[in-house]
C-alpha positions in Angstrom: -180.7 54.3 23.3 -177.8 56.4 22.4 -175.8 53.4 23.0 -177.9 50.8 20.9 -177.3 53.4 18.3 -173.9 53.8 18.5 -173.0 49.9 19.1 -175.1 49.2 15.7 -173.2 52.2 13.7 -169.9 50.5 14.5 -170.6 47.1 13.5 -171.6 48.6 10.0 -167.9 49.9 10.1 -166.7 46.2 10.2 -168.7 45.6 7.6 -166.0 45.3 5.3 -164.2 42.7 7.6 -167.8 40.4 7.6 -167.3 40.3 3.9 -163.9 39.2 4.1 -164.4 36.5 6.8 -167.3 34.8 5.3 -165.2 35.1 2.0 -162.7 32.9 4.0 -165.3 30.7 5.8 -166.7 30.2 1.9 -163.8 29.0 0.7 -163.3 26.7 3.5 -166.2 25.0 3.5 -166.4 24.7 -1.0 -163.2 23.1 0.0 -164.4 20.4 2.4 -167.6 20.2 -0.3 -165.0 19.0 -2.9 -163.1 17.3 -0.9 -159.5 19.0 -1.0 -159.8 19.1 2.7 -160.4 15.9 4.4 -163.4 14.6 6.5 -163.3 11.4 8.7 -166.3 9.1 8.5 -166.8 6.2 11.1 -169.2 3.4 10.8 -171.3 4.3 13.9 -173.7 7.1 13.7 -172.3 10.3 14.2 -174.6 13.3 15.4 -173.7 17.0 14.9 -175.7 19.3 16.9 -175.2 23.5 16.3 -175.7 26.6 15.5 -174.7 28.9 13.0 -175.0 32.0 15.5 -173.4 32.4 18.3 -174.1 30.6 21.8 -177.7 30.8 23.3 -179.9 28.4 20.7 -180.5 25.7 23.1 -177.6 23.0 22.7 -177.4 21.5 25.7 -181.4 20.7 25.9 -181.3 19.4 22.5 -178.4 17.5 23.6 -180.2 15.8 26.7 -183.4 15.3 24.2 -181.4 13.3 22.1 -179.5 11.0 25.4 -183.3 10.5 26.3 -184.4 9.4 22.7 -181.4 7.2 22.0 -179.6 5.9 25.4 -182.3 2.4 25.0 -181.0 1.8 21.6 -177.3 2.9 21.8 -174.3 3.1 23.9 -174.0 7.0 23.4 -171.1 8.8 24.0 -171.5 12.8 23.9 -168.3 14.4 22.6 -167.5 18.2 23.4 -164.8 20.6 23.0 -165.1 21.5 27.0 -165.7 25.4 26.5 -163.2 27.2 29.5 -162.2 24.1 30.7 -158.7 23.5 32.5 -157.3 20.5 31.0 -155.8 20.2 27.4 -156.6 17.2 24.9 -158.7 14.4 25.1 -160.4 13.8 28.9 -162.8 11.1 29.3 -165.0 11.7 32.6 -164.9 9.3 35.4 -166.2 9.5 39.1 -162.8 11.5 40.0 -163.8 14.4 37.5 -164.3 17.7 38.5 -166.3 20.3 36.3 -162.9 22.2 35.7 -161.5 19.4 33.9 -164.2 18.9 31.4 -166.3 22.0 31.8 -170.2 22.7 33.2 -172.3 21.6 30.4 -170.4 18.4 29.7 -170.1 17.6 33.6 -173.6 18.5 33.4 -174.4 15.2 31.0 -172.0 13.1 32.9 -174.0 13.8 36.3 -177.8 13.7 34.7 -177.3 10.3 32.4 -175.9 7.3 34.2 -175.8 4.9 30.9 -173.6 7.7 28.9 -169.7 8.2 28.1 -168.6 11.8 28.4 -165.7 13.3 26.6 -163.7 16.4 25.9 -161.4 16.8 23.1 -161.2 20.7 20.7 -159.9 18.1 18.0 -163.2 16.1 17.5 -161.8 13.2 15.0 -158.7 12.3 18.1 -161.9 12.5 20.0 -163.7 9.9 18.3 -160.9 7.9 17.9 -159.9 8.2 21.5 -164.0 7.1 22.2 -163.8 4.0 20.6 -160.6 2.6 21.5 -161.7 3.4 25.4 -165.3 1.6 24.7 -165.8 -0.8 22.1 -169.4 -1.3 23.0 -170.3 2.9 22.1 -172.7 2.5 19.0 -173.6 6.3 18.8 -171.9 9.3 19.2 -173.7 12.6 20.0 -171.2 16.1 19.1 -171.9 19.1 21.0 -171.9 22.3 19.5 -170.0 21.1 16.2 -171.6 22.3 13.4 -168.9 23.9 12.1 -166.1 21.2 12.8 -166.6 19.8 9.2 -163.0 17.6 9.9 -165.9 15.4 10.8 -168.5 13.8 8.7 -171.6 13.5 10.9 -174.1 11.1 9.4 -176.9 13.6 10.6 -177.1 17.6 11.4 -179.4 19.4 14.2 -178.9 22.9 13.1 -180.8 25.0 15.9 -181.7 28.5 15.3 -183.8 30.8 18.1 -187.5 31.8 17.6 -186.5 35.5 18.2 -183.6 35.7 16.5 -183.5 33.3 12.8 -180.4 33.0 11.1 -182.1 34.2 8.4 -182.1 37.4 9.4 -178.4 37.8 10.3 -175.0 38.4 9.7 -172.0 37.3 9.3 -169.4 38.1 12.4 -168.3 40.7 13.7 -171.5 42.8 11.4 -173.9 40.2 13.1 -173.6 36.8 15.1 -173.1 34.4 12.4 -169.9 32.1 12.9 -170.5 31.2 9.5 -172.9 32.2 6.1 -176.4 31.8 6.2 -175.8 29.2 3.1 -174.5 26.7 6.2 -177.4 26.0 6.6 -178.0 23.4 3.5 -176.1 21.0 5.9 -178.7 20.4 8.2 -180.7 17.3 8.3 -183.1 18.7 10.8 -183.3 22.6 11.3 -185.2 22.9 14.9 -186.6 26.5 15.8 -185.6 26.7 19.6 -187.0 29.1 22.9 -190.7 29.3 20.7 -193.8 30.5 22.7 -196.0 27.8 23.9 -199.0 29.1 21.9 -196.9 29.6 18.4 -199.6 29.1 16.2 -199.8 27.4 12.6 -199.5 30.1 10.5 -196.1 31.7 12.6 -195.0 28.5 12.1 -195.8 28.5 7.9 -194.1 31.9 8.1 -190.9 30.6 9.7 -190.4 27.7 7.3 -191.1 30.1 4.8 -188.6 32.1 5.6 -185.8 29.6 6.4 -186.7 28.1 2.7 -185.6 24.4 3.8 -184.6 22.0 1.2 -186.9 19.3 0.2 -184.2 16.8 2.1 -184.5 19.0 5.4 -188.0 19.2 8.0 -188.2 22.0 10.4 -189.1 21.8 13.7 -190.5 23.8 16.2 -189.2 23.4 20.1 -190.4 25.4 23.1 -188.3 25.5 26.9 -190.4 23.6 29.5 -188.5 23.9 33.2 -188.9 21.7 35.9 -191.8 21.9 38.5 -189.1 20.8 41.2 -186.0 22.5 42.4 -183.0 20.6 43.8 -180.3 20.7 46.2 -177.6 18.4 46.9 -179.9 17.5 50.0 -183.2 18.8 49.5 -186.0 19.4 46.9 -188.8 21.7 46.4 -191.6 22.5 44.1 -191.9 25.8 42.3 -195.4 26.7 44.2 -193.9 25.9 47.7 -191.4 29.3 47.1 -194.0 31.7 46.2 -193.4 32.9 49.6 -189.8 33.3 49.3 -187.5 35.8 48.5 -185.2 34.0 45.8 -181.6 35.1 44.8 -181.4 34.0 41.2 -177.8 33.4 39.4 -177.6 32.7 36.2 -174.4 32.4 33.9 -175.8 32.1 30.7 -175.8 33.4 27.4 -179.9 34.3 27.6 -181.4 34.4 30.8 -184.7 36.0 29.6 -186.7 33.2 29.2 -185.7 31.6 33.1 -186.8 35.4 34.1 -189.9 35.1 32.4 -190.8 31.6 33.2 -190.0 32.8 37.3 -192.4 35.7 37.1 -195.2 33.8 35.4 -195.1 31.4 38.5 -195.3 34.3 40.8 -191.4 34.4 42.3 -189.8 36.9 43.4 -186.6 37.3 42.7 -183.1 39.2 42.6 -181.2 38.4 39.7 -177.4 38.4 39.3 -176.5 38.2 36.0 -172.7 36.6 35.2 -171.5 35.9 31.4 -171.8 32.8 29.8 -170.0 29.7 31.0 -168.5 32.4 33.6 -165.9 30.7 36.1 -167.1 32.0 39.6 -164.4 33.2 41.7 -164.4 33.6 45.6 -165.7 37.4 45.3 -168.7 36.4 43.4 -169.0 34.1 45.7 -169.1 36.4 48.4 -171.3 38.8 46.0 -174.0 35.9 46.2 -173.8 34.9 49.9 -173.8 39.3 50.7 -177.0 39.6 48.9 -178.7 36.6 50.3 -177.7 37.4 53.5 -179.6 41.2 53.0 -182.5 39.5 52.4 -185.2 39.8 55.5 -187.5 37.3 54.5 -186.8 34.3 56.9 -188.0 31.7 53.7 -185.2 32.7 51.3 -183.0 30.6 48.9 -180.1 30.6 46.3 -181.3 29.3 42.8 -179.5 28.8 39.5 -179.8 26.9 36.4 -178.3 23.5 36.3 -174.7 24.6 33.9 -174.2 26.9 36.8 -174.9 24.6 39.4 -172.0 22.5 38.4 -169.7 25.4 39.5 -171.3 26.7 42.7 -172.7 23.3 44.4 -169.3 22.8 46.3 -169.1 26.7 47.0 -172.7 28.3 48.5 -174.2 25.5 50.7 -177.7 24.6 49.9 -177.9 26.3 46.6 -180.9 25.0 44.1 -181.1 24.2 40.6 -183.9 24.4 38.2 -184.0 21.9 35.3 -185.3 22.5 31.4 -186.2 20.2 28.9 -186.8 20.7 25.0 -190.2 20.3 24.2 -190.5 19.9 20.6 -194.2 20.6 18.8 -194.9 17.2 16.7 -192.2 15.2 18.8 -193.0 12.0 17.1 -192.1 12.7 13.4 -189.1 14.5 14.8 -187.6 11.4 16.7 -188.6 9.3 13.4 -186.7 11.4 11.2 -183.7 11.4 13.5 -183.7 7.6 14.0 -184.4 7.3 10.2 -181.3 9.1 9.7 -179.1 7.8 11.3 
C-alpha cells in the first residue's frame, strides 16, 4: 500500500513535465493537422491500428481479426516497427526468418496467416514503399501499433482503449500512460473498447460511449478476449478440460497477464505462473528458471504453457512447450466489419 502511495505521489511530481510533453505532442500533431509536416497517402487502403496508452489494449488480436475479415478480399500485408527486434531497417519475412529478426508478434502473423506478407520497418512510409515494390499484387496494408506515426495517412483508424482502464480517464506520460492527449482520439474511425466482461450489459455500454463522447463520424465498439479450447505443441495438441488434472507451469511475457490468469482458473487449472515483462527476450537462465520449476513439480501429468507471442521465443528452447490462442470477439460484429469495409 505504502508503495502504491508513494509511486502515485511521485508521478504528481512530474506533473509539470506531462504538461510540457503533451505541449510538445500538441504542437506536433496541429502541425501535421495543417499540414506543415508532411503525410504520405497511397492509393491502397491503409489501416492504422493503436492505442493512445501504453502497450496492453489488445493490438495483436485486433490485428489477426482484421487478416481474418480482409485476407478473401485483399492481398494484406501487415506492417510493424518489430518491437526488440535484432535487425535494423526494412525486413520482409520469408521461410528463413527467425523471430529475432522481425520480432514475436510480427513472427507471430507470419506463422498463423499463410495468404499474408509480413514486414518490419520503425520508418513506416520506406515501409510501405519497400511493400509494394516487393509485391505488386498487395491491395491492403494493415499497420501495427501506429497510431501515432502520423508520417502516414491511413485511410482508416482502430483506436483501442481497455474496458478497465479508458483513456478517458488518463494522463498524459510520465503523470499517466498516455503516449499522446486524450484529444488523439478525434482520429479514430472506429474506437473499439478491448478485454470487456462477457456479460457487459447495455447500459455499461451507454455509459462508456458516454464517456468517450465519440464524434458523430466515429462508432464505438465493444470487444471481449475469447481463448482457444485447444492447446498446441509443435507435435501435439490438447484441449483445456483434458489438463484439469495437471499441474501446469504458465509463462507469460506480456504486458497484462490477468485476464489468461483469470480465464485458467475459471476452467479449473492449476497453475504456477512466472511472470516476465512484456516482449521480454528469454535468456538461457530463464530458461533454466522454467525447466527448474517444471521439473519440481510431482504430478506425473504436468506441462509448460504460454501464450502464443511467447511461444515464438521459447518453442526452439523448452521441448514440448504449449500455446494457448485468443481471438477478439467483438459484441455486434457485423456492423463493425461493415463500417471497416465501408471505410476503407
Amino acid at each position: 500500500m505504502f508503495q502504491k502511495t508513494l509511486f502515485k505521489g511521485l508521478r504528481w511530481i512530474l506533473s509539470p513535465f506531462s504538461l510540457l510533453y503533451a505541449l510538445v505532442l500538441g504542437v506536433r500533431n496541429l502541425f501535421f493537422d495543417i499540414n506543415i509536416i508532411k503525410q504520405t497517402s497511397f492509393d491502397i487502403p491503409v489501416i492504422a491500428v493503436g492505442n493512445l496508452s501504453v502497450g496492453g489494449t489488445g493490438k495483436t488480436p485486433q490485428i489477426e481479426y482484421l487478416i481474418r475479415l480482409l485476407e478473401e478480399e485483399y492481398t494484406i500485408a501487415v506492417l510493424s516497427r518489430g518491437y526488440k527486434r535484432k535487425s535494423e531497417g526494412f525486413v520482409i519475412a520469408n521461410d528463413k526468418t527467425t523471430v529475432e529478426e522481425i520480432g514475436d508478434e510480427p513472427f507471430q502473423f507470419f506463422k498463423k496467416f499463410q495468404k499474408i506478407i509480413v514486414a518490419v520497418d520503425t520508418n513506416r512510409v520506406n515501409g510501405i514503399n519497400q511493400l509494394l515494390k516487393t509485391n505488386s499484387k498487395i491491395n491492403l496494408i494493415l499497420l501495427d501499433d501506429a497510431y501515432q506515426h502520423r508520417k502516414v495517412k491511413a485511410r482508416f483508424y482502430a483506436l483501442l482503449t481497455s474496458y478497465d482502464n479508458l483513456y478517458t480517464k488518463d494522463f498524459v506520460l510520465p503523470l499517466g500512460d498516455l503516449r499522446e492527449a486524450k484529444s488523439g482520439a478525434k482520429r479514430a474511425n472506429a474506437i473499439i473498447v478491448t478485454k470487456c466482461p462477457v456479460g457487459i450489459t447495455q447500459v455499461e455500454k451507454n455509459a462508456i460511449v458516454d464517456e468517450i463522447k465519440p464524434t458523430k463520424f466515429q462508432n464505438v465498439f465493444f470487444s471481449s478476449i475469447a481463448y482457444d479450447n485447444v492447446i498446441h505443441s509443435n507435435k501435439n495438441s490438447l484441449g483445456l478440460k483434458e489438463i484439469v488434472d495437471y499441474d501446469v507451469v504458465l509463462i507469460t511475457g506480456i504486458a497484462k497477464p490477468k485476464p489468461l490468469l483469470d480465464a485458467l482458473i475459471s476452467k479449473g487449472i492449476k497453475f504456477t505462473h512466472l511472470n516476465f515483462p512484456d516482449h521480454h527476450n528469454f535468456s538461457p537462465s530463464d530458461v533454466d528458471t522454467i525447466n527448474e520449476t517444471f521439473d519440481k513439480l510431482k504430478n506425473a501429468k504436468k506441462l509448460i504453457l504460454t501464450t502464443e507471442k511467447d511461444f515464438t521465443r521459447l518453442s526452439d528452447s523448452i521441448d514440448g512447450i504449449y500455446s494457448l490462442g485468443i481471438r477478439m470477439s467483438i459484441t455486434d460484429s457485423d456492423k463493425f466489419d461493415y463500417f471497416v469495409k465501408e471505410g476503407i
